[in-house]
C-alpha positions as CSV (number, residue, x, y, z in Angstrom):
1,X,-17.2,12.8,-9.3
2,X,-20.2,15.3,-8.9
3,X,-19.4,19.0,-8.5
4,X,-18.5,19.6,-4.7
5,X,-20.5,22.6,-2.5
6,X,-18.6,25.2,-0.7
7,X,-14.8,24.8,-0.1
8,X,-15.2,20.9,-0.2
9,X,-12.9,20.4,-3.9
10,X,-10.2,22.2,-1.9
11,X,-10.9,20.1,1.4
12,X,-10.4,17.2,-1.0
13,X,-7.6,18.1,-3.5
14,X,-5.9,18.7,0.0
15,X,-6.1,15.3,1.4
16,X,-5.3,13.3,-1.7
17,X,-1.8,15.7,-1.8
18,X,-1.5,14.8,2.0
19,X,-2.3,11.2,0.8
20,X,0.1,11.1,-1.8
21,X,3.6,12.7,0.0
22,X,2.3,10.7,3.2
23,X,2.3,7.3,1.6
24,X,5.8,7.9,0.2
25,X,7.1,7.5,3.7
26,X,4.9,5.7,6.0
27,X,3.2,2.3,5.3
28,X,-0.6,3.6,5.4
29,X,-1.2,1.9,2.0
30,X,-2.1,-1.3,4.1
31,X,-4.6,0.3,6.4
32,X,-6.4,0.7,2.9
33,X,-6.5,-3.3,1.9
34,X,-8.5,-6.3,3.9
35,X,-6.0,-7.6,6.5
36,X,-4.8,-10.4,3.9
37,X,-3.9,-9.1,0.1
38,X,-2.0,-10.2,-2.6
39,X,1.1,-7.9,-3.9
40,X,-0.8,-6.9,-7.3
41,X,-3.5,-5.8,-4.9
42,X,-1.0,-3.9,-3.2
43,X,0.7,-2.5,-6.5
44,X,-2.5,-1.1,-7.8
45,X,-3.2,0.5,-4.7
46,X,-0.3,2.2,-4.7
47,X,-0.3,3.1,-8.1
48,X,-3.4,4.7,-8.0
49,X,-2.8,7.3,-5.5
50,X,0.3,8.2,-7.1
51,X,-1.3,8.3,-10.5
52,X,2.0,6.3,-12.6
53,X,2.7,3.0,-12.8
54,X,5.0,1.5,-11.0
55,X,7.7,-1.7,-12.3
56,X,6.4,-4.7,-10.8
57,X,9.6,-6.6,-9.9
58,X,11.6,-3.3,-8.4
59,X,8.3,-2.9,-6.4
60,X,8.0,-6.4,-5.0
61,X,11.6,-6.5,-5.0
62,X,11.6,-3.7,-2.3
63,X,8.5,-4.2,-0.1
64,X,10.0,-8.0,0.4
65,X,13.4,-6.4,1.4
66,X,12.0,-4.2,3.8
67,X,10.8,-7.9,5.7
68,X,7.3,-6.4,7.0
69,X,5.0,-8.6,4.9
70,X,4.1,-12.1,6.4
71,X,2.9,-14.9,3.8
72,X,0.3,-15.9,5.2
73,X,0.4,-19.6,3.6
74,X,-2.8,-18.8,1.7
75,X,-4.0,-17.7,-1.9
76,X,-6.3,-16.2,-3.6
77,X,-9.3,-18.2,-4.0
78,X,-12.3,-18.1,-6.8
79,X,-10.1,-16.4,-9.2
80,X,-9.6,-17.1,-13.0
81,X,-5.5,-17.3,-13.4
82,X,-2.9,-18.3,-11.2
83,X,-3.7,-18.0,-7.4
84,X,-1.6,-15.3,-5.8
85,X,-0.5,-15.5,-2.6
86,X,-1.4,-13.8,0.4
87,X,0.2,-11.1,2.7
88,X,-0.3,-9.4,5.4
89,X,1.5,-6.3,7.0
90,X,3.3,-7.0,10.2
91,X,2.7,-4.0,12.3
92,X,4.7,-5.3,15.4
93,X,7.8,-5.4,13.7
94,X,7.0,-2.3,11.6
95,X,6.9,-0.4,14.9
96,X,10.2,-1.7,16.7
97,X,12.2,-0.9,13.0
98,X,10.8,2.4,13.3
99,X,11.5,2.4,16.5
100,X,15.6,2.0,15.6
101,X,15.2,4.1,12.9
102,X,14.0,2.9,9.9
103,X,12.5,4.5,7.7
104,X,9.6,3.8,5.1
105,X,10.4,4.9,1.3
106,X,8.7,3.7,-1.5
């Protein structure tokens, strides 16, 4: 990234930290995907703004537990391996668990 004017690196360096603890308990990672993504897709995503990587079958283990994502009976198309399926994040139901109390941890 290019050098940043005026207070901007701080402006920044501020959000991704906000980023980071936010994402730990609310479910913003999907407002960052399309609207139908695969778990790797997901995975990445996550393990980007946390900077480690995370263990793939502990992580998919979990967000399936939690019941929010919706197979969307389709998969990946035009790729070169296997076809993943695809998700998406149910919002609805996100709101009334919330709602009752549940909480978000990844």
């Amino acid at each position: 990234m290019p050098p940043l004017g005026f207070d901007h690196e701080e402006i920044l360096q501020c959000a991704i930290a906000r980023l980071r603890n936010k994402i730990r308990y609310e479910p913003i990672g999907f407002e960052l995907l399309p609207a139908r993504f695969t778990l790797s897709q997901l995975q990445r995503l996550y393990e980007q703004i946390l900077e480690r990587e995370l263990d793939k079958r502990n992580f998919r283990k979990k967000l399936l537990k939690m019941d929010l994502l919706v197979d969307t009976g389709e998969k990946e198309t035009e790729v070169a391996h296997r076809a993943a399926k695809l998700y998406k994040f149910d919002t609805q139901k996100y709101a009334s668990l919330k709602q009752a109390g549940f909480t978000f941890e990844l």
